[in-house]
VEXGUDREN-722810 format. One record per residue (C-alpha): y, z, x; residue number from 0; residue in three letters. Coordinates in pm, whole numbers, plus 50000, padded with zeros to 5 digits. Example, Ala and Ser with C-alpha at 12.3 -4.5 7.8 and 13.67 -1.06 7.14 Angstrom:
<nodes>
{y = 49550 | z = 50780 | x = 51230 | tigu = 0 | vokol = ALA} .
{y = 49894 | z = 50714 | x = 51367 | tigu = 1 | vokol = SER} .
</nodes>
This chain:
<nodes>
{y = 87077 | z = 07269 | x = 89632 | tigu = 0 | vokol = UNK} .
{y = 87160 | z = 06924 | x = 89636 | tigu = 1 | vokol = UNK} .
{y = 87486 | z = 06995 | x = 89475 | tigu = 2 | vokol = UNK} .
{y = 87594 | z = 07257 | x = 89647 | tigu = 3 | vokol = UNK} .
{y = 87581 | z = 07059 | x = 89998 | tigu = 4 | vokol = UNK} .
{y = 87760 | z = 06755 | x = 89829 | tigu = 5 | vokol = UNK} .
{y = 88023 | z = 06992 | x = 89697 | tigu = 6 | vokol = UNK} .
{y = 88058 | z = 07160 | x = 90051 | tigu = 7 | vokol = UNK} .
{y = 88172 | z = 06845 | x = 90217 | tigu = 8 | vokol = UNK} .
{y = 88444 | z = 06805 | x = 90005 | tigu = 9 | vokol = UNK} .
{y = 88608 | z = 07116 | x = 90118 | tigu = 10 | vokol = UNK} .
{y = 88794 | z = 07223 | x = 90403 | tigu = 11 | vokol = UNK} .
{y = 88943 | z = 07535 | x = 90428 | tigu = 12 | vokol = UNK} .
{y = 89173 | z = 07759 | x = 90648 | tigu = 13 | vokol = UNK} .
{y = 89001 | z = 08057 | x = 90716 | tigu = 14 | vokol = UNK} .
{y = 89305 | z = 08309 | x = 90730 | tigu = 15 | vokol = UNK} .
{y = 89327 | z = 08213 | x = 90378 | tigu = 16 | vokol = UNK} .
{y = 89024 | z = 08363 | x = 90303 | tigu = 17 | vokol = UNK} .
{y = 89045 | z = 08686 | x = 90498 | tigu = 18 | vokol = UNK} .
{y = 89009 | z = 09002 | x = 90285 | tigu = 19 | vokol = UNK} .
{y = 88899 | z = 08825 | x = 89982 | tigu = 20 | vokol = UNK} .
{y = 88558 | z = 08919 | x = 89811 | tigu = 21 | vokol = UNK} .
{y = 88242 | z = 08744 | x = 89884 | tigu = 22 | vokol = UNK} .
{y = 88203 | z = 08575 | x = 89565 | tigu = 23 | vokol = UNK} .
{y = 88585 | z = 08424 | x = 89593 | tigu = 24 | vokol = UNK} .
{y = 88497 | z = 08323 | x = 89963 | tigu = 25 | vokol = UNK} .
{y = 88244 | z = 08127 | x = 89842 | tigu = 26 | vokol = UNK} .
{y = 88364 | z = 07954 | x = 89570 | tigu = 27 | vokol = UNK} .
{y = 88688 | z = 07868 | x = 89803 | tigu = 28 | vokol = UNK} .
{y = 88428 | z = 07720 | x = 90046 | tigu = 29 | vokol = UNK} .
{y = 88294 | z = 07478 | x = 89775 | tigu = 30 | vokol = UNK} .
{y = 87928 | z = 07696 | x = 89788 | tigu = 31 | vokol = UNK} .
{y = 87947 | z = 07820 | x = 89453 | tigu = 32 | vokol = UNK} .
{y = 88095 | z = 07771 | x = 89097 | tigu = 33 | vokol = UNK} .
{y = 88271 | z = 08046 | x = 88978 | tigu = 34 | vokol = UNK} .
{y = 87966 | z = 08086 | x = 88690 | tigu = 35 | vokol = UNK} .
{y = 87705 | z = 08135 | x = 88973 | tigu = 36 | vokol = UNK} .
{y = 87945 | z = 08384 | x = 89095 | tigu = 37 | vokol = UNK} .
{y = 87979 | z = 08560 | x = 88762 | tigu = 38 | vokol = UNK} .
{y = 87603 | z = 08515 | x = 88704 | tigu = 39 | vokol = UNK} .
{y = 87523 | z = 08647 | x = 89023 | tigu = 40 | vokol = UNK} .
{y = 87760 | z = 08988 | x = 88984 | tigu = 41 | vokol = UNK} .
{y = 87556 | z = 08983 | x = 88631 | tigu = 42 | vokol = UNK} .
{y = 87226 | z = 09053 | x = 88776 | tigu = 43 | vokol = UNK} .
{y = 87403 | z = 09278 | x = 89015 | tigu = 44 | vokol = UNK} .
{y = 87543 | z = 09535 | x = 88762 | tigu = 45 | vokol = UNK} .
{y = 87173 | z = 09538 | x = 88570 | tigu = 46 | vokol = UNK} .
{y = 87033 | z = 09601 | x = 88912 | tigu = 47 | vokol = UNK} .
{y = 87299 | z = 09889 | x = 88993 | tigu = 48 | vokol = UNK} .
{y = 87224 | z = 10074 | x = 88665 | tigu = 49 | vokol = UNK} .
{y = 86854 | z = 10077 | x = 88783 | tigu = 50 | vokol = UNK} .
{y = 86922 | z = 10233 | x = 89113 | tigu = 51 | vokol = UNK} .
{y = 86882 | z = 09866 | x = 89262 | tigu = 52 | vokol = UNK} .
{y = 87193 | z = 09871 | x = 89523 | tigu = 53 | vokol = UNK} .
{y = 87125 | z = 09537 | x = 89678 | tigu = 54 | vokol = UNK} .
{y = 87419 | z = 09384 | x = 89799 | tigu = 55 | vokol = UNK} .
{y = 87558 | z = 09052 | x = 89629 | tigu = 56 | vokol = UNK} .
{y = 87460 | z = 08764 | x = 89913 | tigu = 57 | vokol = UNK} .
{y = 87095 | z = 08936 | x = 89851 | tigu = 58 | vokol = UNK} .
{y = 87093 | z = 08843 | x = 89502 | tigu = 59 | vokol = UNK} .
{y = 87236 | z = 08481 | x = 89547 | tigu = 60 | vokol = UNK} .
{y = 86981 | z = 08427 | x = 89810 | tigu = 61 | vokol = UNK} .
{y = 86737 | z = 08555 | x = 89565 | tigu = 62 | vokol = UNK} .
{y = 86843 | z = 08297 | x = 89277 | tigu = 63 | vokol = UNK} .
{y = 86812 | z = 08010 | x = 89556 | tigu = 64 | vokol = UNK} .
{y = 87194 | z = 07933 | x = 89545 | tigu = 65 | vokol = UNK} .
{y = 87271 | z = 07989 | x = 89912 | tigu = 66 | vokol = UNK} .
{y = 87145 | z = 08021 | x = 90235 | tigu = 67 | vokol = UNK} .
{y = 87163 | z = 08250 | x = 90529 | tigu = 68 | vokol = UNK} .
{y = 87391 | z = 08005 | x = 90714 | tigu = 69 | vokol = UNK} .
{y = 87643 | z = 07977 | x = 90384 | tigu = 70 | vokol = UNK} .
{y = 87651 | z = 08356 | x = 90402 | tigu = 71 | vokol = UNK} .
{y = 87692 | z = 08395 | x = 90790 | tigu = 72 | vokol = UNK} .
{y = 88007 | z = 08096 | x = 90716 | tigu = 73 | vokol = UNK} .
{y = 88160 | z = 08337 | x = 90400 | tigu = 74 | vokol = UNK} .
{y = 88103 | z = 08644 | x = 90582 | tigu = 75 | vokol = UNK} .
{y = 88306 | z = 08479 | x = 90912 | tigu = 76 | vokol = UNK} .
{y = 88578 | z = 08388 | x = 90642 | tigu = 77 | vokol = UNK} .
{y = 88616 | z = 08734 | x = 90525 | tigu = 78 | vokol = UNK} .
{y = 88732 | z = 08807 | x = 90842 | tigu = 79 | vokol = UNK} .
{y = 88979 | z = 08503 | x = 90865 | tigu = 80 | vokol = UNK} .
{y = 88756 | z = 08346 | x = 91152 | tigu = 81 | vokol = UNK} .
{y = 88658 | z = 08033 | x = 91198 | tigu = 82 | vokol = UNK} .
{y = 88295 | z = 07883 | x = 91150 | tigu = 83 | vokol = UNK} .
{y = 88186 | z = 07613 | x = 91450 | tigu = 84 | vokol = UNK} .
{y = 87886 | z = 07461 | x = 91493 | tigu = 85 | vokol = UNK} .
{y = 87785 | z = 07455 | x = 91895 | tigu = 86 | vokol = UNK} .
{y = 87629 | z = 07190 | x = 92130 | tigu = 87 | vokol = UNK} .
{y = 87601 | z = 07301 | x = 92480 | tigu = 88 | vokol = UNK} .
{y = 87720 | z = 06954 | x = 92621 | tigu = 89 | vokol = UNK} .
{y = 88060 | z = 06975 | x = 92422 | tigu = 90 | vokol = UNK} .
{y = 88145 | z = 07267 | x = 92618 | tigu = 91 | vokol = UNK} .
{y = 88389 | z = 07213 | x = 92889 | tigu = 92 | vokol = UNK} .
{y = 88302 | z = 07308 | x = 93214 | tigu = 93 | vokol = UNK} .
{y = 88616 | z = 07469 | x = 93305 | tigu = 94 | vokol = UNK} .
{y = 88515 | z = 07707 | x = 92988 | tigu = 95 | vokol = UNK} .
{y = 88199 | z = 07834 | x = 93152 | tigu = 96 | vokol = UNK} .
{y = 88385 | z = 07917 | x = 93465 | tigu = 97 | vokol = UNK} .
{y = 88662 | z = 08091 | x = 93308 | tigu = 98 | vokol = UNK} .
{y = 88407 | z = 08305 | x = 93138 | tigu = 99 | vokol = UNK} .
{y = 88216 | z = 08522 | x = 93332 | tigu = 100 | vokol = UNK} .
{y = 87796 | z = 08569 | x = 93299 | tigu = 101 | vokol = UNK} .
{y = 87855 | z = 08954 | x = 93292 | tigu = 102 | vokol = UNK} .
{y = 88100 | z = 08921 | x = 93015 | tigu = 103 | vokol = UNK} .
{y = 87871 | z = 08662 | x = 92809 | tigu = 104 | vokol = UNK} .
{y = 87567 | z = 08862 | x = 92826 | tigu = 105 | vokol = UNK} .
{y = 87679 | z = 09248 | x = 92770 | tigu = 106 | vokol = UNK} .
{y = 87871 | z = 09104 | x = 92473 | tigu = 107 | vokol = UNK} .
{y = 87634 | z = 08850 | x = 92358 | tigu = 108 | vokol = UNK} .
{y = 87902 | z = 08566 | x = 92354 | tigu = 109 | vokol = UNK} .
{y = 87935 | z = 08186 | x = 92437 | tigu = 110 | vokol = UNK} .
{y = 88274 | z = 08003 | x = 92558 | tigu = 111 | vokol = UNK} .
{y = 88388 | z = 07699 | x = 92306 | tigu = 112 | vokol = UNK} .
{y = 88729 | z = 07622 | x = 92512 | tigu = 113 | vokol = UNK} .
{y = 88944 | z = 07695 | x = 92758 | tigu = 114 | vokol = UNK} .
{y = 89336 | z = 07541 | x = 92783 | tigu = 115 | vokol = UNK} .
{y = 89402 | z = 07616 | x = 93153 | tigu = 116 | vokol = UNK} .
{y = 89819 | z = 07556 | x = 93027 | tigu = 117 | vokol = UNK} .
{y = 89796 | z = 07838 | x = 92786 | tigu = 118 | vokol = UNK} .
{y = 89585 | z = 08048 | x = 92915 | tigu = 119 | vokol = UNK} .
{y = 89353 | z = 08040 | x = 92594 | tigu = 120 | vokol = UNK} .
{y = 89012 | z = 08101 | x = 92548 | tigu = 121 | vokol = UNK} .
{y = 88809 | z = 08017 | x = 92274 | tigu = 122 | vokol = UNK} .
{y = 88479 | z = 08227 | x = 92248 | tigu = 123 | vokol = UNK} .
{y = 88148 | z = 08221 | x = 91954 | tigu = 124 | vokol = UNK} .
{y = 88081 | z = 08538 | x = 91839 | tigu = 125 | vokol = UNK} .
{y = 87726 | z = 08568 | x = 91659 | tigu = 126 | vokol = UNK} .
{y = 87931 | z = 08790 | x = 91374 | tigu = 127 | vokol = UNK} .
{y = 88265 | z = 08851 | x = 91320 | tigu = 128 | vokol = UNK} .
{y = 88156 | z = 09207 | x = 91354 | tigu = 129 | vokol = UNK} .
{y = 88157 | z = 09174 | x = 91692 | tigu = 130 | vokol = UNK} .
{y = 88599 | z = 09174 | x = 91696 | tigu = 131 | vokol = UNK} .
{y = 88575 | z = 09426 | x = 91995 | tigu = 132 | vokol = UNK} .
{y = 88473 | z = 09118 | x = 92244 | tigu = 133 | vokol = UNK} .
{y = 88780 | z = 08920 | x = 92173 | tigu = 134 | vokol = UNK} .
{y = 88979 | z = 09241 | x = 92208 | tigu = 135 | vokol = UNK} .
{y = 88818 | z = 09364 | x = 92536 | tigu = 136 | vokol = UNK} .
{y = 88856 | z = 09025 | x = 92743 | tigu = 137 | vokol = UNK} .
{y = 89214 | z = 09026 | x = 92636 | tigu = 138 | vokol = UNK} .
{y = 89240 | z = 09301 | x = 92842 | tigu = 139 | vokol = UNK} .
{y = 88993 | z = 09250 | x = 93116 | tigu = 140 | vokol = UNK} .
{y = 89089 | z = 08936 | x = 93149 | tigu = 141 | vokol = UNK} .
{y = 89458 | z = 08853 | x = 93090 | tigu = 142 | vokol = UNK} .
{y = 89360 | z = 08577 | x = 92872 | tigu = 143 | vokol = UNK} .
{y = 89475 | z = 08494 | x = 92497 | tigu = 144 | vokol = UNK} .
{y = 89123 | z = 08484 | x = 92328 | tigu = 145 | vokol = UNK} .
{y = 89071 | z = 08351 | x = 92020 | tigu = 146 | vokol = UNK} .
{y = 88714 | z = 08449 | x = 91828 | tigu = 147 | vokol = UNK} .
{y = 88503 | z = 08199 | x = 91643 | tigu = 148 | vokol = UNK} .
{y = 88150 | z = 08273 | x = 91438 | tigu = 149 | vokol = UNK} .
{y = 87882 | z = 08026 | x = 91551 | tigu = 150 | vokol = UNK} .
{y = 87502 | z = 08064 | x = 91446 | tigu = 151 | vokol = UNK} .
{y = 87343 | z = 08340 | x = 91683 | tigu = 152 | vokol = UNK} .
{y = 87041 | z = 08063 | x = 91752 | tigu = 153 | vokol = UNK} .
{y = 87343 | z = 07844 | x = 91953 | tigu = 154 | vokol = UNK} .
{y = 87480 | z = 08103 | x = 92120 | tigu = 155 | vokol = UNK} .
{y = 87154 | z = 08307 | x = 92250 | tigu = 156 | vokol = UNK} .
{y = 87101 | z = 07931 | x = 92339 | tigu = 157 | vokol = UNK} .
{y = 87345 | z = 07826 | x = 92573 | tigu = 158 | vokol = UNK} .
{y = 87339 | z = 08203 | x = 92753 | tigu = 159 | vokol = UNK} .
{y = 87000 | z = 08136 | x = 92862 | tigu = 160 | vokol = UNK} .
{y = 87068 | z = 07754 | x = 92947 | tigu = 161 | vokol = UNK} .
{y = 87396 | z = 07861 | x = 93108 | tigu = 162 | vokol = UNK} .
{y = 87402 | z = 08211 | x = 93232 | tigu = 163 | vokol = UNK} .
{y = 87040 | z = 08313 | x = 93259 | tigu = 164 | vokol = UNK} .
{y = 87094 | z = 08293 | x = 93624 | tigu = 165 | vokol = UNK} .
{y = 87294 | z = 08681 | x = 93645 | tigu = 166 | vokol = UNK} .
{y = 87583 | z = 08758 | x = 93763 | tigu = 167 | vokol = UNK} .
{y = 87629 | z = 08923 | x = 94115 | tigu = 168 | vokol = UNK} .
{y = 87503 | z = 09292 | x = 94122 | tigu = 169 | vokol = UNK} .
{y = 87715 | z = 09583 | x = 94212 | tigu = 170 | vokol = UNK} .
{y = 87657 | z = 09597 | x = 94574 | tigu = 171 | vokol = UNK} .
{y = 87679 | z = 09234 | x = 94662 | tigu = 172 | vokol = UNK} .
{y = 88029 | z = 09223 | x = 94514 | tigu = 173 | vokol = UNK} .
{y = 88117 | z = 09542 | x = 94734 | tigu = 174 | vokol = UNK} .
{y = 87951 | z = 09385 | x = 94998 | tigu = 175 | vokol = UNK} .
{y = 88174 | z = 09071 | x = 94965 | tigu = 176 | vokol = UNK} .
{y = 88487 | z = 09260 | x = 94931 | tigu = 177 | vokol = UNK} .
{y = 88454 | z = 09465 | x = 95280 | tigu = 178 | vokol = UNK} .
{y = 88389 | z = 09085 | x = 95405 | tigu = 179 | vokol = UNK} .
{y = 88661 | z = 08958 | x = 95248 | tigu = 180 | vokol = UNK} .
{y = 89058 | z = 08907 | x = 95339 | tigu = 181 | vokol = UNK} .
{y = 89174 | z = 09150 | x = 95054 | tigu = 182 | vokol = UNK} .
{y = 89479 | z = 09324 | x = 95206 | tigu = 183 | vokol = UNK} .
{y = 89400 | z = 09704 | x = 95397 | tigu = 184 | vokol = UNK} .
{y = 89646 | z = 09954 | x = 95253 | tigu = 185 | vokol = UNK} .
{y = 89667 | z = 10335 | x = 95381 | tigu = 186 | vokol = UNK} .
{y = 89715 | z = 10530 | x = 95103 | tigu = 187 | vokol = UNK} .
{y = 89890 | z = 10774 | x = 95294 | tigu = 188 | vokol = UNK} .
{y = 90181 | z = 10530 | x = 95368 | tigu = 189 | vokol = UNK} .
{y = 90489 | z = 10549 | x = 95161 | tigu = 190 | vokol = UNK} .
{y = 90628 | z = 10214 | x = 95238 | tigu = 191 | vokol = UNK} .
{y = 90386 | z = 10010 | x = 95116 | tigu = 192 | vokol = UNK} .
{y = 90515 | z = 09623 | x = 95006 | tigu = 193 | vokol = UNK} .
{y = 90453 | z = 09651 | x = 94639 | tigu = 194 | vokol = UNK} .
{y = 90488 | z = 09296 | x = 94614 | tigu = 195 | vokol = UNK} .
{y = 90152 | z = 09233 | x = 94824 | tigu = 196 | vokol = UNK} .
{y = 89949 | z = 09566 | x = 94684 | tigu = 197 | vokol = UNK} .
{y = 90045 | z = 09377 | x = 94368 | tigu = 198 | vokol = UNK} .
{y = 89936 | z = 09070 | x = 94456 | tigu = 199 | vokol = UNK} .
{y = 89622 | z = 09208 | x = 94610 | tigu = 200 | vokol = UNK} .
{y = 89559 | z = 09388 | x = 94258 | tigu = 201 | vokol = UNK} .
{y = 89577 | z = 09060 | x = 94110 | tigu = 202 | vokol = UNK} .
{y = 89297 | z = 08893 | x = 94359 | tigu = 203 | vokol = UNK} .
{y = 89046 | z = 08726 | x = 94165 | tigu = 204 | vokol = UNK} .
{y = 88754 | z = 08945 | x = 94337 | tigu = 205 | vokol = UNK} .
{y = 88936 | z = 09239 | x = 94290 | tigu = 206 | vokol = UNK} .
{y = 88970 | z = 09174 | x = 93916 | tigu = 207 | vokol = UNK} .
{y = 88601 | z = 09022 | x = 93886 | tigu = 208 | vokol = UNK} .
{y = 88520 | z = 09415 | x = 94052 | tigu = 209 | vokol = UNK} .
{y = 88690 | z = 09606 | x = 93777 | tigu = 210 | vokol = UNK} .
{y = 88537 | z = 09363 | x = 93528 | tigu = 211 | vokol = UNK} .
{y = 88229 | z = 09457 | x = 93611 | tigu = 212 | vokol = UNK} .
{y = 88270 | z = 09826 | x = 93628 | tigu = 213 | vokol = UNK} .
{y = 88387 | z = 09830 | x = 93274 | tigu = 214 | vokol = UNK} .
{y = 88137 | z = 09613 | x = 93130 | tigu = 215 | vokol = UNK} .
{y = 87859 | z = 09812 | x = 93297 | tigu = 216 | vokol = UNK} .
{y = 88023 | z = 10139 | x = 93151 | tigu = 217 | vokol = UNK} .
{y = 88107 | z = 09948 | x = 92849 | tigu = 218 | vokol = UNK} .
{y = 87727 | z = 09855 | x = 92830 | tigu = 219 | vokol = UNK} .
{y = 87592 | z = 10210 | x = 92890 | tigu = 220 | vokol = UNK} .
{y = 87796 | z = 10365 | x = 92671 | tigu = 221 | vokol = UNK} .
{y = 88026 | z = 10582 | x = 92887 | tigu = 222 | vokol = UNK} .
{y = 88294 | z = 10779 | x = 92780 | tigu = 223 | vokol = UNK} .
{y = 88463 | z = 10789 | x = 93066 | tigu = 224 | vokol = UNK} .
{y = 88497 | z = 10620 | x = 93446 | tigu = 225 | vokol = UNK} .
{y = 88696 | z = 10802 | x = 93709 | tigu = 226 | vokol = UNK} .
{y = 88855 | z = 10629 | x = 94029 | tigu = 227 | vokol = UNK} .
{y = 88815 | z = 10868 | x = 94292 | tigu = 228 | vokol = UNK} .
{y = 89013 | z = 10844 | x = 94635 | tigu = 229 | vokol = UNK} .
{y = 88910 | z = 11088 | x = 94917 | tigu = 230 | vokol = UNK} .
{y = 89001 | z = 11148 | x = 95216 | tigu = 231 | vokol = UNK} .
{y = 88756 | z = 10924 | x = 95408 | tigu = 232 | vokol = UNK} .
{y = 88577 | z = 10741 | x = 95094 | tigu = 233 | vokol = UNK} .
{y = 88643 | z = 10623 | x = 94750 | tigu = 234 | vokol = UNK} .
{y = 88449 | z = 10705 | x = 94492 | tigu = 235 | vokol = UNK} .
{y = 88366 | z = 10543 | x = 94149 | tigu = 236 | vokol = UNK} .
{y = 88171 | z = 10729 | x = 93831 | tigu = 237 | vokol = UNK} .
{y = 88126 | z = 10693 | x = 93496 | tigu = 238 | vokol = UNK} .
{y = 87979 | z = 11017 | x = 93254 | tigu = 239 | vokol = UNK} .
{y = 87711 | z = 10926 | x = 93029 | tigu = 240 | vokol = UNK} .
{y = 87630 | z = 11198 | x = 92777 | tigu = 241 | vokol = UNK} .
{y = 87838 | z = 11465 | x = 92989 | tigu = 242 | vokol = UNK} .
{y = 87650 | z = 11367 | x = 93329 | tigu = 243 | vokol = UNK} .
{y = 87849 | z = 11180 | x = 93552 | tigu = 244 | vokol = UNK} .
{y = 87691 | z = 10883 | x = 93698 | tigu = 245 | vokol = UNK} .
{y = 87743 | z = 10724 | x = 94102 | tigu = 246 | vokol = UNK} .
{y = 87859 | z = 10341 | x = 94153 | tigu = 247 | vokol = UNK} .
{y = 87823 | z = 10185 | x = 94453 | tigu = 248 | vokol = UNK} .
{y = 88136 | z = 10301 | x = 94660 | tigu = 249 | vokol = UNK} .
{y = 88384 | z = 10017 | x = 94746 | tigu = 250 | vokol = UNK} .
{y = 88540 | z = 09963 | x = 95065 | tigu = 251 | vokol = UNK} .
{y = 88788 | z = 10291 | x = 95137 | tigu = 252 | vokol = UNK} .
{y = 89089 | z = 10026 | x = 95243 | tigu = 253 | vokol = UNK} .
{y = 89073 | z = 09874 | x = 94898 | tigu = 254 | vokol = UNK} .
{y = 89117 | z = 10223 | x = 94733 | tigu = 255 | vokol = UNK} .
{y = 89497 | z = 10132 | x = 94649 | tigu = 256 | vokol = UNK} .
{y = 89434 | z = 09769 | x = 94529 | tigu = 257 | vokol = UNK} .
{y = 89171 | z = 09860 | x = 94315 | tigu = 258 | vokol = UNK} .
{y = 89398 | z = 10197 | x = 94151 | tigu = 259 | vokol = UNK} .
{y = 89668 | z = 09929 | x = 94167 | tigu = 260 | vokol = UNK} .
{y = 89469 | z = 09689 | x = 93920 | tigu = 261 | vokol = UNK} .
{y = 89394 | z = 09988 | x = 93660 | tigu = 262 | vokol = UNK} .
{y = 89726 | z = 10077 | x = 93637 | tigu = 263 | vokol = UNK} .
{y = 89844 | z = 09755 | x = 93601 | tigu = 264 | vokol = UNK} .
{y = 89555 | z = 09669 | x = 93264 | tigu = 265 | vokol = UNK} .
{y = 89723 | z = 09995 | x = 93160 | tigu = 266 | vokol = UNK} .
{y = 90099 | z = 09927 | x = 93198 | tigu = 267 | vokol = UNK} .
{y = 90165 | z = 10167 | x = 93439 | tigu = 268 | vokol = UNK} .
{y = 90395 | z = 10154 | x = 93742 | tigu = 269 | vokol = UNK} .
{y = 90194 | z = 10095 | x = 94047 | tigu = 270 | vokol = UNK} .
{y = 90436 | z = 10201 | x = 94300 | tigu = 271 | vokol = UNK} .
{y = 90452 | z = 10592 | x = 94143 | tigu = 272 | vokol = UNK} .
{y = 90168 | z = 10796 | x = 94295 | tigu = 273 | vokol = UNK} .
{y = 90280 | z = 11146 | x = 94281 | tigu = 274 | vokol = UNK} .
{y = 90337 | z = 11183 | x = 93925 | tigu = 275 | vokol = UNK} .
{y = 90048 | z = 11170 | x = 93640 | tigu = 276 | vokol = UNK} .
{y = 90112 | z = 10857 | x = 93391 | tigu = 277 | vokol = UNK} .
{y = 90007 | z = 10769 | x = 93042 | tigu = 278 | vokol = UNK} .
{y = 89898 | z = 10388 | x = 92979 | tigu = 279 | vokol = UNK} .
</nodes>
């Protein structure tokens, strides 16, 4: 074992170079493993197959005592081209933990690493690069550039409950802070509405932080689909779990059009069309 870690420290390398490449050749780019453990190890591994054995190679290496967990948790992250960074809590910028939300960190099980307010780019710990749909989903929610590291799960389950064990606001104190708050009113019924202010309204941080949430939460419950729902004298907001559809807590009627406005906006759409159906 002794070798392996000095070996380790010698190497440094990118991990889009590994990306796609088998296990065994992860490893041995990573300094782990000599390609003869590697051949020894797929050995024992073809005896094992023929007797029904279908353990998977990192099983077998752990097995013969030439890695650990944590090397295997490192190649699997550079399978997937990510990178693999240790954590400490007081590292973390503090403009990362604001930029990253406690709804967002907890339904996806995530930590923040970095944040460069110039580029818009967030840098987030996944526990395993399996996790990809995080990254993917803030891009969206968020309007950020996000860029995905692996990070030991211990670390990250660490700093949630140092940092974000608190909660987030619930449903109906965020509704209850938008009919308080100085979001535009818009009548939906009114075809000369300034697009430039519904857009900008669309764009208000407690707007967004709304829509957020209502996608996480559906997002966390598994929904397969939310409907926006503007009535005459209320707004309505449901998402159907296993073909039942399922009540929010209604928002404020006169932010009906800033909150449609937002949706269509994650979705490319144009917000000042409201008579014809669009695709986004």
């Amino acid at each position: 074992m002794a070798k392996q870690s000095t070996t380790k420290k010698k190497k440094s390398t990118d991990p889009t170079q590994l990306k796609g490449r088998r296990f065994g050749r992860v490893l041995t780019k990573l300094g782990v493993l000599t390609r003869d453990q590697v051949h020894e190890a797929l050995s024992i591994q073809k005896v094992a197959r023929k007797k029904g054995d279908r353990k998977k190679i990192g099983e077998i290496m752990l097995e013969m005592g030439i890695i650990t967990d944590v090397e295997i948790q490192k190649a699997l992250a550079g399978q997937s081209g990510l990178a693999w960074v240790e954590l400490e809590i007081d590292s973390i910028p503090q403009l990362a933990f604001d930029t990253l939300p406690v709804e967002s960190a907890t339904t996806y099980q995530i930590a923040p690493v970095d944040y460069d307010e110039s580029t818009k780019l967030l840098t987030i710990a996944l526990k395993s690069p399996d996790n990809y749909r995080a990254a993917d989903d803030l891009r969206l929610l968020m309007g950020f550039k996000v860029v995905a590291v692996v990070s030991p799960p211990e670390q990250i389950d660490e700093i949630i409950k140092k940092r974000y064990s608190s909660g987030g606001p619930s449903m109906a104190d965020m509704m209850a802070d938008l009919d308080a708050s100085d979001v535009g009113k818009f009548d939906s019924d009114d075809e000369s509405t300034d697009l430039t202010k519904l857009a900008s309204a669309a764009s208000d941080n407690k707007i967004v932080r709304l829509i957020n949430l209502v996608l996480l939460q559906a997002i966390k419950d598994k929904a397969s689909d939310i409907h926006f729902e503007p009535f005459e004298d209320e707004f309505k907001m449901r998402y159907r779990i296993d073909g039942i559809l399922y009540e929010m807590v209604p928002p404020p009627m006169h932010l009906a059009m800033p909150i449609v406005s937002r949706v269509k906006i994650m979705a490319n759409l144009d917000i000042s069309e409201r008579r014809l159906p669009q695709d986004g």
